[in-house]
N, C-alpha and C positions, 0 to 999 in steps of 0.2 A: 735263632730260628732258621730252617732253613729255606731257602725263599727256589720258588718254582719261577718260572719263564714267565708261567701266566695260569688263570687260577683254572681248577680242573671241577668239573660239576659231574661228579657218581652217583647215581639213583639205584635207588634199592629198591625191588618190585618181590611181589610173591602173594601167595592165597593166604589168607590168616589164617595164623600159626605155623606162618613158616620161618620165624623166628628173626626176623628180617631187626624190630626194634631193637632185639637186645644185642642182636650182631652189628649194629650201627653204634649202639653204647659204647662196645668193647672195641671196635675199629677205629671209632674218634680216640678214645685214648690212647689204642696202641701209636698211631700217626704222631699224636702229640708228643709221646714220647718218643718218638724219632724225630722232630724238633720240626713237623710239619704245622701249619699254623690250619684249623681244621673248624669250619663252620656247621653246624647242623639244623636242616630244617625237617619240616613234617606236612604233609599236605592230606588233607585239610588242615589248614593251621588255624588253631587255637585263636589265636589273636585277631583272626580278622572277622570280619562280618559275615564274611559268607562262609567262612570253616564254623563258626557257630552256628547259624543257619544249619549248613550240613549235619553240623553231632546232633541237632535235637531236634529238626526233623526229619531228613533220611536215614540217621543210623536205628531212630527210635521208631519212625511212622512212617518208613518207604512211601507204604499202600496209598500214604496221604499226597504223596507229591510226584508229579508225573516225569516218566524219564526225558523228559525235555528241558523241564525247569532244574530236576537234577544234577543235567550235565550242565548246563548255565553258570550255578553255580561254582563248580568250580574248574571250570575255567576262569571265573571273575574271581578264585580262590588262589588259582595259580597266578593270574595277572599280578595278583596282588604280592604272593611270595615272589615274584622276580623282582617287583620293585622293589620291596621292603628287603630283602635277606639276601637272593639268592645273586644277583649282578651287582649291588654293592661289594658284597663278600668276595665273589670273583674279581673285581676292579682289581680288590687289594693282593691278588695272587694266592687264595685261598683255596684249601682245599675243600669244597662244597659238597656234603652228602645230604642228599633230599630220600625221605623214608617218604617210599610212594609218590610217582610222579604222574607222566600222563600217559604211558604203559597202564598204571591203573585204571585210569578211565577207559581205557581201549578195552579192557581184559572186563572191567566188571561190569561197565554200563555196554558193553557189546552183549552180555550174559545177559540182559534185559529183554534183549527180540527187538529191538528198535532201532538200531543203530548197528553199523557193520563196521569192525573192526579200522577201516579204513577211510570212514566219515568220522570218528573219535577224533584218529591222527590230524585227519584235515584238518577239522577245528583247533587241534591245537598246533598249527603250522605257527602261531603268535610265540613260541615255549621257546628258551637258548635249548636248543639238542644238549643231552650231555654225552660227556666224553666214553663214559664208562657208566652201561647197565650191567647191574649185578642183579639174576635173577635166581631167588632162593626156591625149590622145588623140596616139596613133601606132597606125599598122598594123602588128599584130604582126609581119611582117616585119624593119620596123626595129626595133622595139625587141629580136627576136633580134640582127640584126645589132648593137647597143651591146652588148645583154649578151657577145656572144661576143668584140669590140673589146674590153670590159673583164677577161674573163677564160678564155680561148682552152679551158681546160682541163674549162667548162660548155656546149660549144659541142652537141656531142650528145646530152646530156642534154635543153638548151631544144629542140634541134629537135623532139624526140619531145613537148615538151609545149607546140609550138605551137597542135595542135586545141582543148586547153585553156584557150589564152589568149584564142584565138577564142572563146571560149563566155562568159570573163572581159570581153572587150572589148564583146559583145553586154548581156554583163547592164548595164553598166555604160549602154551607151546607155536603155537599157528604165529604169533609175533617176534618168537623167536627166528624163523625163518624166514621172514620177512624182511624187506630190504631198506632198514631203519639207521637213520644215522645213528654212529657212534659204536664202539665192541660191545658186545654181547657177551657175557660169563653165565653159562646155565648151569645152576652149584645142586650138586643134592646136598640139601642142607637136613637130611632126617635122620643123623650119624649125634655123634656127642658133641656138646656145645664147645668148650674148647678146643677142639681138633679143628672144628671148622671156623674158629677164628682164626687161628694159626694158618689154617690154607688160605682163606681170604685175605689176613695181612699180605702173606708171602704174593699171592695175584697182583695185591692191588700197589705193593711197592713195584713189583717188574713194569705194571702200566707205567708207575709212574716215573720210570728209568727212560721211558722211552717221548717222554714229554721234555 
């Protein structure tokens, strides 16, 4: 394998369906097979308390939980991914891709009216920065259209919370010109799925030349 200096933590950010999971699928393994040693996490994570908490009552019952306790959560989601996944895994000189980090909280609990894009960061001044944000852009159009291709049965639901992705898509542009640690890669990712793994490998090995 081939071993890095010291471990690199890349976060993937984007409005859903902007195809962010499956381009972290296909980017862990390309890595791999260029003999890179390659960890993957997901935030809100599955495994911990408060990423459960999250999937079953904010993805299901926002209405029910106020954007304070919200955002609480995970950051005591992300507390927890750093110590379980994401700085162990960098100790060992890994290469660390987190699917959604705290860009997303900036971008979607700022979409809320409660919080300013800049109170978000603050609270997560506790997070390692990563080295490399990859930021995937589609017009929320398409990315309803994949999510509804992928599951016919949330097609009305997303439409109703298109204004919101809009608000989601706008913060995210406003965070890219901001003066955030770490590079910045603003990808249009709304082209064909392997073309844009192929330009994302080719980015993220010259990053990684330069480490």
């Amino acid at each position: 394998m081939k071993e890095l200096s010291r471990g690199v933590l890349i976060a993937f950010e984007g409005i859903d369906g902007s195809g962010k999971t499956t381009q972290i699928q296909k980017i862990a393994r390309f890595l791999q097979e260029q003999s890179y040693s390659v960890t993957v996490t997901h935030e809100p994570n599955h495994n911990s308390k408060w990423g459960k908490l999250i999937q079953t009552k904010v993805k299901k019952h926002r209405e029910t939980v106020s954007p304070e306790k919200e955002l609480d959560w995970y950051l005591k989601d992300r507390e927890w991914d750093l110590s379980k996944n994401i700085l162990p895994a960098l100790a060992k000189k890994h290469i660390v891709i987190v699917d959604r980090y705290y860009l997303s909280n900036a971008a979607y609990q700022g979409a809320l009216d409660t919080f300013s894009l800049e109170d978000v960061l603050q609270k997560n001044s506790f997070a390692r920065e990563p080295d490399l944000w990859i930021i995937l852009d589609v017009p929320v159009e398409i990315g309803q259209a994949r999510i509804h291709q992928r599951d016919k049965r949330n097609y009305n639901d997303q439409l109703e919370k298109a204004e919101y992705q809009e608000k989601v898509r706008k913060n995210y542009k406003q965070l890219a010109k901001m003066d955030i640690s770490g590079e910045i890669l603003w990808i249009d990712a709304s082209g064909e799925e392997n073309e844009l793994t192929i330009t994302l490998g080719s980015l993220i090995l010259e990053f990684l030349d330069k480490i």
